[in-house]
C-alpha positions as CSV (number, residue, x, y, z in Angstrom):
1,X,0.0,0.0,0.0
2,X,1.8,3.2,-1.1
3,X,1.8,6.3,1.4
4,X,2.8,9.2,-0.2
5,X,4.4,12.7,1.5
6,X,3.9,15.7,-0.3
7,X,6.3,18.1,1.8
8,X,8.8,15.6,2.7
9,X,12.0,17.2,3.8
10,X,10.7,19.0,6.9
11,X,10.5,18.2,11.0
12,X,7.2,16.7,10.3
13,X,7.8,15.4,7.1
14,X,11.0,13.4,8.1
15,X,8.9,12.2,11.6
16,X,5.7,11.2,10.0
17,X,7.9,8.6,7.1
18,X,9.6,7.3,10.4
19,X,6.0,6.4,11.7
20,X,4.7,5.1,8.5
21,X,6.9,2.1,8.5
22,X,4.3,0.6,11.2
23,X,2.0,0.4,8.4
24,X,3.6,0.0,5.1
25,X,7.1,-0.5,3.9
26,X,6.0,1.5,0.2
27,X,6.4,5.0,1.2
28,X,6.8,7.5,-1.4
29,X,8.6,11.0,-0.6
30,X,8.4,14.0,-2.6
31,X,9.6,17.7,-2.7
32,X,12.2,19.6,-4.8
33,X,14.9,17.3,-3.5
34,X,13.7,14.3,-1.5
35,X,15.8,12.1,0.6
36,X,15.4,8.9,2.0
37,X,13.9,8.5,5.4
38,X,14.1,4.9,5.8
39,X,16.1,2.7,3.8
40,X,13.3,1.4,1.2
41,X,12.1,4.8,0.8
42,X,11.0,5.9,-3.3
43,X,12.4,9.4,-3.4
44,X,10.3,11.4,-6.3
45,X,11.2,14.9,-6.8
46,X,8.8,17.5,-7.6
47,X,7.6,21.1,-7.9
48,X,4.5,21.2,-6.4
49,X,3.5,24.6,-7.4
50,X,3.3,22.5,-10.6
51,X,-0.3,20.8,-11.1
52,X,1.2,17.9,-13.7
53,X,4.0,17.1,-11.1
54,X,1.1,16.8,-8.3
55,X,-0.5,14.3,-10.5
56,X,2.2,12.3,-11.2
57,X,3.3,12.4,-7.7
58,X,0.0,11.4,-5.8
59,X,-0.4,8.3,-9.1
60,X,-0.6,5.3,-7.7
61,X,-0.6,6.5,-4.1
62,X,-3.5,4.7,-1.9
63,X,-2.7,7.5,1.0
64,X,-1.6,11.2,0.4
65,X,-0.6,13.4,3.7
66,X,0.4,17.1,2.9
67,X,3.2,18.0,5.1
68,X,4.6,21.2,3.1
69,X,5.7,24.4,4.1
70,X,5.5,27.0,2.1
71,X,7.9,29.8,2.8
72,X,6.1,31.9,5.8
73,X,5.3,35.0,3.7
74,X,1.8,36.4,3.6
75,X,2.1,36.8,-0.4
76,X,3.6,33.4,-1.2
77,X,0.7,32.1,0.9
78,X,-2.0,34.2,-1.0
79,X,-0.4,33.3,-4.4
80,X,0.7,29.4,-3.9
81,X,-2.1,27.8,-1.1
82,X,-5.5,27.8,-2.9
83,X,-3.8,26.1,-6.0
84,X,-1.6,24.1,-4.3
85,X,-4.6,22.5,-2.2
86,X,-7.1,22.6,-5.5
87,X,-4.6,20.5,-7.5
88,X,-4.1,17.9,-4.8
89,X,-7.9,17.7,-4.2
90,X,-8.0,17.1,-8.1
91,X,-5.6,14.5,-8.0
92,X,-6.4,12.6,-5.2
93,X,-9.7,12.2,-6.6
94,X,-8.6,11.2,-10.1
95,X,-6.3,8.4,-8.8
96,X,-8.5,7.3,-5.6
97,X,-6.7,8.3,-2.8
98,X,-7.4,9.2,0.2
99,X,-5.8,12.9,2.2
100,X,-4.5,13.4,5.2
101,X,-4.0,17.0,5.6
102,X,-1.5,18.0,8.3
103,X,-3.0,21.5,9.1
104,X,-2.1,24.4,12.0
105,X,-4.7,26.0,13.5
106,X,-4.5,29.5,12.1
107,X,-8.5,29.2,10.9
108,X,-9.3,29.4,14.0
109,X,-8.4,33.2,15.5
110,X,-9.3,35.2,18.4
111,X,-10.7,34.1,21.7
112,X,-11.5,30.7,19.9
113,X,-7.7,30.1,20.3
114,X,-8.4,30.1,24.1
115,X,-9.5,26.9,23.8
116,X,-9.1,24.7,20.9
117,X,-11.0,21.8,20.0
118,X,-12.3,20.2,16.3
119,X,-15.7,22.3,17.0
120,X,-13.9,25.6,17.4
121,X,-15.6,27.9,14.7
122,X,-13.3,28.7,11.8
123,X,-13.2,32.7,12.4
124,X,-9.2,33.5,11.0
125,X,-8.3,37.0,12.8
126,X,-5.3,37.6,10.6
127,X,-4.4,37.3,6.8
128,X,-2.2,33.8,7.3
129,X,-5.6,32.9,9.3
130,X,-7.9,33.7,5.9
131,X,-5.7,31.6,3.6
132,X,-5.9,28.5,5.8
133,X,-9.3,28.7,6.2
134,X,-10.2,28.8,3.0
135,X,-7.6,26.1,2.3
136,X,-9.6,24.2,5.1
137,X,-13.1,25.4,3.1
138,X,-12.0,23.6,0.0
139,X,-11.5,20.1,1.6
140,X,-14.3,20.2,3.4
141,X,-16.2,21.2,0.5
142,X,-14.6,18.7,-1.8
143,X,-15.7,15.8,1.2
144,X,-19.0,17.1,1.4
145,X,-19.5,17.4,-2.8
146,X,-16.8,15.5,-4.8
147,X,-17.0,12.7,-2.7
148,X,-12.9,13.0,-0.9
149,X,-12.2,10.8,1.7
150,X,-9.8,13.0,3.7
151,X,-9.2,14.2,7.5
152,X,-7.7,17.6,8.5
153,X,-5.7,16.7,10.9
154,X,-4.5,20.0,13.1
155,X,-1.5,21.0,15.2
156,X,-0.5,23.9,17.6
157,X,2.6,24.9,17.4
158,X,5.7,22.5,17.2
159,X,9.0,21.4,18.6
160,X,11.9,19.4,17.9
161,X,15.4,18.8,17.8
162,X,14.9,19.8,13.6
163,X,14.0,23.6,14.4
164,X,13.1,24.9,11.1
165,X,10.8,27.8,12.1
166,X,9.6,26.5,15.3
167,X,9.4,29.7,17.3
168,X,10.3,28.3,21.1
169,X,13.5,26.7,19.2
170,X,14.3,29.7,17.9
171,X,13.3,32.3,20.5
172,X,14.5,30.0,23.8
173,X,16.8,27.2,22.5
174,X,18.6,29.3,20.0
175,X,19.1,32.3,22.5
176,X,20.1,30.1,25.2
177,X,22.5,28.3,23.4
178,X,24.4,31.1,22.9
179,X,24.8,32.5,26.3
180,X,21.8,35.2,25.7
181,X,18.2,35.7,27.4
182,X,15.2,33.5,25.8
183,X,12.7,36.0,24.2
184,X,8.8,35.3,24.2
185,X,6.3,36.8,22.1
186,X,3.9,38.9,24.2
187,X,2.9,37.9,27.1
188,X,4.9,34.9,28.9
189,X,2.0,34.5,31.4
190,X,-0.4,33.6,29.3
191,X,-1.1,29.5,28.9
192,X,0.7,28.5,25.3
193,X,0.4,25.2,23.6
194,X,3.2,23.4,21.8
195,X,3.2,20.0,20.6
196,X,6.1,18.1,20.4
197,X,6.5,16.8,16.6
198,X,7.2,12.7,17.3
199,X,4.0,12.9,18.9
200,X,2.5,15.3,16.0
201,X,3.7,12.6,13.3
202,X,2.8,9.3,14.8
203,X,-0.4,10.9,15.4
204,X,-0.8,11.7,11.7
205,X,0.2,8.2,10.8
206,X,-2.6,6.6,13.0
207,X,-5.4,8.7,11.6
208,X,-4.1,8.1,7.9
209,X,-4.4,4.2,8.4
210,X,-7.9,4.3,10.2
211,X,-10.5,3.5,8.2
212,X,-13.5,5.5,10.4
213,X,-11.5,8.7,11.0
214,X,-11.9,9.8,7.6
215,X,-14.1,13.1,6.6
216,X,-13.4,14.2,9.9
217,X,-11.1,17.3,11.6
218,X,-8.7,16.0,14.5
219,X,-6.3,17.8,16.9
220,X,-2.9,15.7,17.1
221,X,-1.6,15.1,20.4
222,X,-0.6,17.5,22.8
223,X,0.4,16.9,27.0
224,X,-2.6,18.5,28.1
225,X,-0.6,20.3,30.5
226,X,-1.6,24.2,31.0
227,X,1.8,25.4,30.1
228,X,3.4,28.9,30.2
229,X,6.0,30.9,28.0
230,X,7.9,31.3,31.3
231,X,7.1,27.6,31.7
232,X,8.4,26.7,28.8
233,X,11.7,28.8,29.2
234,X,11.9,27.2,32.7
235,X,11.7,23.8,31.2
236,X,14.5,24.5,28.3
237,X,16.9,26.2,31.2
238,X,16.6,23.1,33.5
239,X,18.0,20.9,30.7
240,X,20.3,23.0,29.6
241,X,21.8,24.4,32.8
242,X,21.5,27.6,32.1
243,X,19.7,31.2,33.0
244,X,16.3,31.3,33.0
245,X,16.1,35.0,32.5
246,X,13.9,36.2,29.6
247,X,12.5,39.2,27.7
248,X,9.6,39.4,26.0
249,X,9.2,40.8,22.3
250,X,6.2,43.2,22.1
251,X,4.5,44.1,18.8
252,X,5.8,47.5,18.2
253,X,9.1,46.3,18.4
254,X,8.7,43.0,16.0
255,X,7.0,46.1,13.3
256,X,10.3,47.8,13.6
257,X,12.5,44.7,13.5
258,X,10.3,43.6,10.5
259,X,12.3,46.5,8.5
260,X,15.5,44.8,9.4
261,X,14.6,40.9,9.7
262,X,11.6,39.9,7.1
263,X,10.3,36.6,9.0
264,X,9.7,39.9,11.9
265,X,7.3,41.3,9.8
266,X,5.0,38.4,9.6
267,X,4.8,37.5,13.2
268,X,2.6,40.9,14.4
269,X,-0.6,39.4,12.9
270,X,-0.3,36.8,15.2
271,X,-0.5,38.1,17.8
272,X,-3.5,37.5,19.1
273,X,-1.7,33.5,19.4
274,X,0.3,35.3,22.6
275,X,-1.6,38.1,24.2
276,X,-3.9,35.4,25.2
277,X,-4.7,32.1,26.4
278,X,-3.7,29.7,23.4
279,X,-4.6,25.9,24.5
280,X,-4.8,23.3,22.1
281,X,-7.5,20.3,23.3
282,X,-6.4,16.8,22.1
283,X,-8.5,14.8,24.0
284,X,-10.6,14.1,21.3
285,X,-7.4,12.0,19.7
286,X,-6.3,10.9,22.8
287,X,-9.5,9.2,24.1
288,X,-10.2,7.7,20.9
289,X,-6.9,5.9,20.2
290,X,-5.7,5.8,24.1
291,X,-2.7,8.1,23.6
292,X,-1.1,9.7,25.8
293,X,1.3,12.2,24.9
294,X,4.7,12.9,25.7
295,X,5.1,15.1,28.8
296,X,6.1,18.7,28.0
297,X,9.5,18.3,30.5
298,X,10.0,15.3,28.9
299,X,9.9,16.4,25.0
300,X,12.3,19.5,25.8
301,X,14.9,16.9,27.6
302,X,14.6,14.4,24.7
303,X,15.4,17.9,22.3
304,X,18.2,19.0,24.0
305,X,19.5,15.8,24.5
306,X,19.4,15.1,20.7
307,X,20.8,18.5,19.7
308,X,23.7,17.8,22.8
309,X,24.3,14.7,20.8
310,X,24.4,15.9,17.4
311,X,26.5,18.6,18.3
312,X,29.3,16.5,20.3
């Protein structure tokens, strides 16, 4: 049975191929340069801004999950998501297969972020937030009209010792590393959310190979736990011996670092993610497949002790 990843080469990407190989050793991963996971892996590079090279990629593919990352620009999200998710919708239903969609939860904006479950309304509260929900529009549409069997499968925020553009690797880890304060976006009081990606994956492979979660939304798992950004800069200090001293970035001064550093300029609409309460509900996941997820302390001491190892 062949389970294809479109969006191979990132954290989740690389995580979710690992977990596949409890279902099927004919796993097929694309991007612009794929490279093998596990040893039996079919690499099959592709542009998948390109609608022919999303066909030919998802042919023959009984599963499809759609772990890419586009750059995190507002205008390469308005001019690349809608087609992207259109094509693969297309293709998936030409050549019978079924999508996995591995989604964040930037539909969902607001207080709605306060607590965050499969029935939170989709109500984006920032330009990111409009292109994912109408990203999330088209699947369900496509389930409800063109007959799609596919789940949208949602995460929070996301951590491991791949950092990529995972913000508490970037703004703790990275800072602390390097002798300097951990920075936070907005308030570090305020309960935040972060799932840790082995968790994130595995969860993503479990939904893909059950039959009765299809046409569905899930939240991946996520430790429950009401966590902090001071908690969370707590957690990374403990493991790396280090200062657990912090400053927090407000949002007039990401708008002026946005002239200097561009990823800056994209995080002000977001706000609203750190101002606030931000807790992601799993239980919906959890009770159904009796997963318990790994405990926030312990995901940050499995990180660093990866990166520790990596790095000696």
């Amino acid at each position: 049975m062949k389970q294809t990843i479109l969006g191979s080469g990132g954290a989740i990407g690389i995580e979710l191929a690992k977990a596949l190989t409890a279902y099927t050793t004919d796993i097929r991963l694309v991007s612009r340069n794929p490279k093998k996971v596990n040893p039996n892996d079919e690499v099959f590079p592709a542009d998948l801004t390109n609608r022919e090279d999303i066909f030919k990629a998802i042919e023959g593919s009984e599963i499809v999950y759609v772990t890419v990352g586009f750059a995190y620009n507002i205008k390469v999200w308005q001019k690349l998501w809608t087609p992207f998710i259109r094509n693969v919708i297309d293709a998936c239903i030409q050549h019978h297969a079924k999508l996995v969609f591995f989604d964040n939860v930037y539909a969902i904006g607001g207080d709605n972020v306060k607590h965050i479950t499969e029935d939170s309304p989709i109500s984006p509260s920032s330009k990111k937030g409009e292109v994912r929900a109408g990203v999330d529009r088209l699947i369900l549409e496509a389930i409800d009209k063109m007959d799609l069997k596919a789940i949208i499968a949602r995460s929070a925020d996301f951590f491991s010792e791949v950092k990529g553009n995972s913000m508490v690797m970037n703004l703790i880890y990275d800072n602390l590393v390097k002798g300097k304060k951990a920075q936070w976006l907005g308030d570090a009081s305020n309960i935040h959310s972060i799932g840790y990606t082995p968790d994130l994956a595995k969860g993503t492979a479990i939904l893909g190979n059950t039959p009765d979660a299809y046409n569905q939304i899930w939240n991946l798992p996520t430790d429950p736990e009401k966590i902090t950004g001071e908690g969370w800069v707590n957690l990374f200090a403990k493991e790396m011996n280090t200062s657990n001293k912090y400053q927090t970035l407000p949002n007039w001064l990401l708008k002026i670092l946005g002239l200097f550093i561009p990823v800056m300029k994209e995080l002000p609409e977001m706000n609203y993610q750190y101002d606030r309460d931000y807790f992601f509900d799993s239980s919906k996941f959890n009770k159904r497949f009796n997963y318990t997820p790994t405990k926030n302390a312990m995901a940050v001491k499995q990180t660093v002790d990866k990166l520790k190892n990596n790095e000696s």
